[in-house]
PLY file of the C-alpha trace (Angstrom):
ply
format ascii 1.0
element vertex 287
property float x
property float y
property float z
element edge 286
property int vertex1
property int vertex2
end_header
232.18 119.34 422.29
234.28 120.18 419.03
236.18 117.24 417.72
239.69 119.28 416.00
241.68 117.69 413.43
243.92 116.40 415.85
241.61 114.31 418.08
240.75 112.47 414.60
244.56 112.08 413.98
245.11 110.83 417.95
242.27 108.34 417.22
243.30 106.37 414.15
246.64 106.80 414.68
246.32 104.61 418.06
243.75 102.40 415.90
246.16 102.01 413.31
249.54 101.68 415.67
250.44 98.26 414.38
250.51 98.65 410.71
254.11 99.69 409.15
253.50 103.26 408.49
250.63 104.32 410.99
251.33 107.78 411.11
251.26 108.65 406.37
248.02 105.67 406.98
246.31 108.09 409.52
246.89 111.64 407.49
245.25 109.42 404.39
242.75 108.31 406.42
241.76 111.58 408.80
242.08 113.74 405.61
239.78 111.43 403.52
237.30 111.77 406.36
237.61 115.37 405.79
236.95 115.21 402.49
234.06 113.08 402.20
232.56 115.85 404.18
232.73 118.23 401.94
236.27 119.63 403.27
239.14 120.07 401.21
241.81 118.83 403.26
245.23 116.83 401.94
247.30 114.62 404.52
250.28 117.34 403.84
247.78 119.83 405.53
246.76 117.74 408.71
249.72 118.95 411.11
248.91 122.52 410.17
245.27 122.65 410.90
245.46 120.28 413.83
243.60 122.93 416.27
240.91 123.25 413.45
237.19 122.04 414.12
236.78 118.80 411.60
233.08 118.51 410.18
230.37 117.35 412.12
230.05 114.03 410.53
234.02 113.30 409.86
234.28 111.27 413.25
231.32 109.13 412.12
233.45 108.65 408.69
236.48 108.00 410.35
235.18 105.12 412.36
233.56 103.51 409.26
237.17 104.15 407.52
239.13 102.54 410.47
236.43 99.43 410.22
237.23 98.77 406.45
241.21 99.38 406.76
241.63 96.91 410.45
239.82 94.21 408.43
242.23 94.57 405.74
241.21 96.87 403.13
244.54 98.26 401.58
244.34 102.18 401.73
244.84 102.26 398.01
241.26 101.32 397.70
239.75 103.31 400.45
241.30 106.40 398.73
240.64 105.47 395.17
243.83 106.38 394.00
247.35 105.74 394.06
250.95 106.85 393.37
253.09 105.36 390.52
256.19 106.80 389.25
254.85 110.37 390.47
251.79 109.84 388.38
248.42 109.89 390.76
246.13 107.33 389.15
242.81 105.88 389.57
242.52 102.49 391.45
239.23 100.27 392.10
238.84 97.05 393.60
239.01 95.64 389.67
242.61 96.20 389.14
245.61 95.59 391.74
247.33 98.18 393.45
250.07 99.68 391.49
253.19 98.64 393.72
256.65 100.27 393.56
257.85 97.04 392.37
256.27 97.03 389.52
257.67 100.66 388.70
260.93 99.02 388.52
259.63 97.39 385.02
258.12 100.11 383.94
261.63 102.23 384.12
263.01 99.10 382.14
260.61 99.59 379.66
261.05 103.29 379.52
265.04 103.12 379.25
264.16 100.29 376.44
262.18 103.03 374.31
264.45 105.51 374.99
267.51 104.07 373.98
266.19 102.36 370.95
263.54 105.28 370.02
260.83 102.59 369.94
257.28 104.23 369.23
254.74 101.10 369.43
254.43 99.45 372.75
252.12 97.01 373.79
251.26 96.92 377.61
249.81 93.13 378.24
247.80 92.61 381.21
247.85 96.38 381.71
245.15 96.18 384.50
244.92 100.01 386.04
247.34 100.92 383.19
250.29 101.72 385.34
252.65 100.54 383.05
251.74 101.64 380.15
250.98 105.15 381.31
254.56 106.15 383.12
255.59 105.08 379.01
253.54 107.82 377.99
254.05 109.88 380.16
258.26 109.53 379.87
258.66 108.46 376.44
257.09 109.45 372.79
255.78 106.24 371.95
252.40 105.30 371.84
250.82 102.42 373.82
248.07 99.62 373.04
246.59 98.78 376.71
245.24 94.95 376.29
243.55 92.95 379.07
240.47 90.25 379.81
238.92 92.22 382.36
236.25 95.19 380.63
236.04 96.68 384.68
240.21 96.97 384.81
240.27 98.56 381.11
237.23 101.16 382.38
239.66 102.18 385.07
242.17 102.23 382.61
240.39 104.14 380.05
239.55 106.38 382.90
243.34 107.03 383.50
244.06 107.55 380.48
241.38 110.37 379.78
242.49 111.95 383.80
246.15 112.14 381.82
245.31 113.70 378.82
247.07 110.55 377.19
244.14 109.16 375.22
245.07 110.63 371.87
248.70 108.32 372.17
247.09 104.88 373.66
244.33 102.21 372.29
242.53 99.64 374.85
241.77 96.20 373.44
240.17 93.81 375.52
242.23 90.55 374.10
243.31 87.27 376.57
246.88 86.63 376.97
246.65 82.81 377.18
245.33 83.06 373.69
246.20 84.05 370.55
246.33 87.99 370.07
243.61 89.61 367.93
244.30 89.87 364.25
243.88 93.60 364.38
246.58 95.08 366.75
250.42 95.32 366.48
253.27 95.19 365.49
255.04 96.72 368.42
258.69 97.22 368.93
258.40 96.17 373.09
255.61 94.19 375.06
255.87 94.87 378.72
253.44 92.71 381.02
253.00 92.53 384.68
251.41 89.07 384.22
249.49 87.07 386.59
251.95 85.09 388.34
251.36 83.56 391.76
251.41 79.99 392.19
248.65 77.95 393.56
250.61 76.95 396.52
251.41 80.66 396.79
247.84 81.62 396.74
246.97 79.96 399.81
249.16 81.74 401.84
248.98 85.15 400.57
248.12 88.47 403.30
244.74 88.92 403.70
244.74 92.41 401.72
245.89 90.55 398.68
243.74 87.52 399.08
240.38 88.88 400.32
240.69 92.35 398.12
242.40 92.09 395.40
241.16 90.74 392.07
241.89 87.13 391.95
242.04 86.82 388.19
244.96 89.24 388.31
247.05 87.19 390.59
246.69 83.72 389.45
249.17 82.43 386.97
248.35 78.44 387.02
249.48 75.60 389.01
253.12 76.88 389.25
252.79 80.36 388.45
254.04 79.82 384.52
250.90 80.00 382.20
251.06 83.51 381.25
254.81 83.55 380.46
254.40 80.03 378.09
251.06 81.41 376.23
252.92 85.40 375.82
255.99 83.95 374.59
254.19 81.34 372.56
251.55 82.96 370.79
252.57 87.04 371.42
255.71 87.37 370.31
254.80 87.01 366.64
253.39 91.03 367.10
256.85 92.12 367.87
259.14 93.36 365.06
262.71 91.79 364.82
264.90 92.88 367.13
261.86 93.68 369.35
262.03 93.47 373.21
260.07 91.92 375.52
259.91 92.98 379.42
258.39 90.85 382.22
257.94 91.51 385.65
258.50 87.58 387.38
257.80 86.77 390.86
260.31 85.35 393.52
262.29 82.34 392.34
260.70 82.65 388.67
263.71 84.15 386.85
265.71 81.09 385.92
261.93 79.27 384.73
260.99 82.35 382.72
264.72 82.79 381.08
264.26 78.55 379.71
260.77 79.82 378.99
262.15 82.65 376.68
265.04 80.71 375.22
262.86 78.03 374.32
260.36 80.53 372.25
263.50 81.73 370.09
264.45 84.83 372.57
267.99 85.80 373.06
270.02 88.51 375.38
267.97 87.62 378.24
268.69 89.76 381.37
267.52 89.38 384.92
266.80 92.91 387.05
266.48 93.21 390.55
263.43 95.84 392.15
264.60 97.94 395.33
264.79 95.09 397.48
267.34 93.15 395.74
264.82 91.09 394.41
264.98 89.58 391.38
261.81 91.80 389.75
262.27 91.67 385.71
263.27 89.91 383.02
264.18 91.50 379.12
264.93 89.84 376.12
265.39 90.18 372.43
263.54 88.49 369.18
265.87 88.54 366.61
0 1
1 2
2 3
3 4
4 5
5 6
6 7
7 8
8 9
9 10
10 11
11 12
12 13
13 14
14 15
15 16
16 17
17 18
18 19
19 20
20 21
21 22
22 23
23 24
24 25
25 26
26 27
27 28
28 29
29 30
30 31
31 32
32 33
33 34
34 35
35 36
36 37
37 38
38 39
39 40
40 41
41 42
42 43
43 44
44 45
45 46
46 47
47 48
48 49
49 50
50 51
51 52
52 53
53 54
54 55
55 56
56 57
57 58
58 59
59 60
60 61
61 62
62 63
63 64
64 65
65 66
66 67
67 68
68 69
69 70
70 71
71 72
72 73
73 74
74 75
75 76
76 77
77 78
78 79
79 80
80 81
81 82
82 83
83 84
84 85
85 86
86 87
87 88
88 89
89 90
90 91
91 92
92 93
93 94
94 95
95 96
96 97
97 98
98 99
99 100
100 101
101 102
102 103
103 104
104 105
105 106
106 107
107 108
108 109
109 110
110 111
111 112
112 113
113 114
114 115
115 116
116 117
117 118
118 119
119 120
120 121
121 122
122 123
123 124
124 125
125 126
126 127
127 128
128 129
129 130
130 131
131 132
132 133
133 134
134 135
135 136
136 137
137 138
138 139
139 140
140 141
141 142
142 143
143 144
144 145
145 146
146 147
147 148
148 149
149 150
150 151
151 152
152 153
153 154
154 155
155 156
156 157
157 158
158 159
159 160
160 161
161 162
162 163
163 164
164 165
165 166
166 167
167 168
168 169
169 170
170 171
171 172
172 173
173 174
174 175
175 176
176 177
177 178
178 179
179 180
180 181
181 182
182 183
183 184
184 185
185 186
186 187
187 188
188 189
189 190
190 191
191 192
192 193
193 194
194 195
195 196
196 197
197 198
198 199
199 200
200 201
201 202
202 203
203 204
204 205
205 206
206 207
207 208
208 209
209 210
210 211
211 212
212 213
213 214
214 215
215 216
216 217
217 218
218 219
219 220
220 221
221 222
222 223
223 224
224 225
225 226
226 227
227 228
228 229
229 230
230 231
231 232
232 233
233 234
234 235
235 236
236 237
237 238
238 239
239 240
240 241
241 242
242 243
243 244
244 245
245 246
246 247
247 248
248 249
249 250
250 251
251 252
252 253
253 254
254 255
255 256
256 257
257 258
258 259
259 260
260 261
261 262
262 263
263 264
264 265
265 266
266 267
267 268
268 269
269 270
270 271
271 272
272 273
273 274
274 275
275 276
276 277
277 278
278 279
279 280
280 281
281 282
282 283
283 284
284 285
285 286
């Protein structure tokens, strides 16, 4: 019996009825069970080639696709990449998901650069690079990518070289709870999506967070703070006067990071909100 395109599609689509967008999750998923066989099908093109025959081993792929995403894989790493601010980048399992939150600081940071024509930024924590690579690829500056983690700067190297933007961006491996490395800077603007989840926050995250997600990228101390004290503290002496710095904070951390940024000599210190209405990013000015 043939299997068509469409039995896939009726088959994770009832597997995957309970998650909040079953029917984009199911054209990933089908069409990535397409592909791995050798078929070079998009989830745009499933609807239009639903009476097709799939290949002979894309029902077995499916299944073992279904398996990984109902235990709580997020699609982001089944596919290998994801979207951020219209740029397709490479994710692993060594850097989070890119999350349209986060693009809400990275559009701060771009509007920063723009208005001010800053041309050295520094992009802190960068994991996959996200950041720092919608700068590039909507501003003129040039970016220095800096994080612990060798894996997360190999997928951001790799992003970088997909982009073409290697020729405008250096990757440092450098700590952010420590002091920065005598070679880099200055920079007009540090951005940094830091880790920031408290411990008590930790223990109840969703499982594709906690069980998926790198752990070192998510955990910001006791209460969250660390990363914000040891950037302001030891970071902000690579930024120019009248530099900027831009931080993505977590729920309830605005008022903590703004005493946190006053108290390290920062001024003009502005709260953003992300497309929830949730308090999302926080700027401020060395003078």
């Amino acid at each position: 019996m043939v299997t068509t395109y469409r039995d896939l599609y009726d088959t994770a689509f009832e597997a995957l009825s309970g998650l909040p967008m079953p029917d984009l999750e199911t054209r990933e998923i089908v069409s990535l069970a397409g592909r791995l066989c050798g078929d070079q099908i998009d989830a745009q093109s499933i609807q239009s080639r639903y009476r097709e025959a799939a290949p002979e081993d894309a029902a077995r792929q499916l299944t073992l696709l279904l398996e990984r995403r109902l235990c709580g894989e997020p699609l982001a790493y089944l596919l290998g990449e994801w979207d951020f601010c219209g740029l397709n980048l490479i994710v692993t399992k060594d850097v989070l998901v890119p999350r349209a939150d986060t693009e809400t600081v990275a559009l701060r940071a771009v509007k920063l650069i723009r208005e001010h024509g800053f041309t050295r930024v520094l992009d802190l924590c960068c994991g996959s690079g996200c950041i720092g690579a919608a700068i590039l690829q909507h501003t003129k500056a040039d970016v220095t990518f800096a994080d612990l983690s060798e894996p997360a700067l190999d997928v951001t190297r790799a992003n970088l070289d997909m982009l073409g933007f290697s020729g405008r961006a250096e990757v440092v491996c450098a700590d952010a709870l420590d002091e920065p490395p005598a070679d880099i800077g200055p920079f007009e603007l540090i951005v940094s999506n830091p880790p920031y989840i408290s411990a008590d926050e930790m223990s109840v995250l969703d499982v594709e967070v906690a069980a998926f997600e790198p752990t070192d990228a998510l955990y910001g101390g006791s209460d969250g703070l660390n990363f914000y004290r040891a950037i302001c503290a030891y970071w902000k002496s690579l930024l120019l006067p009248g530099g900027r710095i831009v931080f993505e904070i977590g729920m309830d951390q605005a008022a903590d990071v703004t005493a946190i940024l006053e108290r390290n000599g920062f001024r003009e210190i502005e709260t953003g909100q992300d497309l929830s209405g949730r308090d999302r990013v926080v700027t401020a000015v060395l003078p």
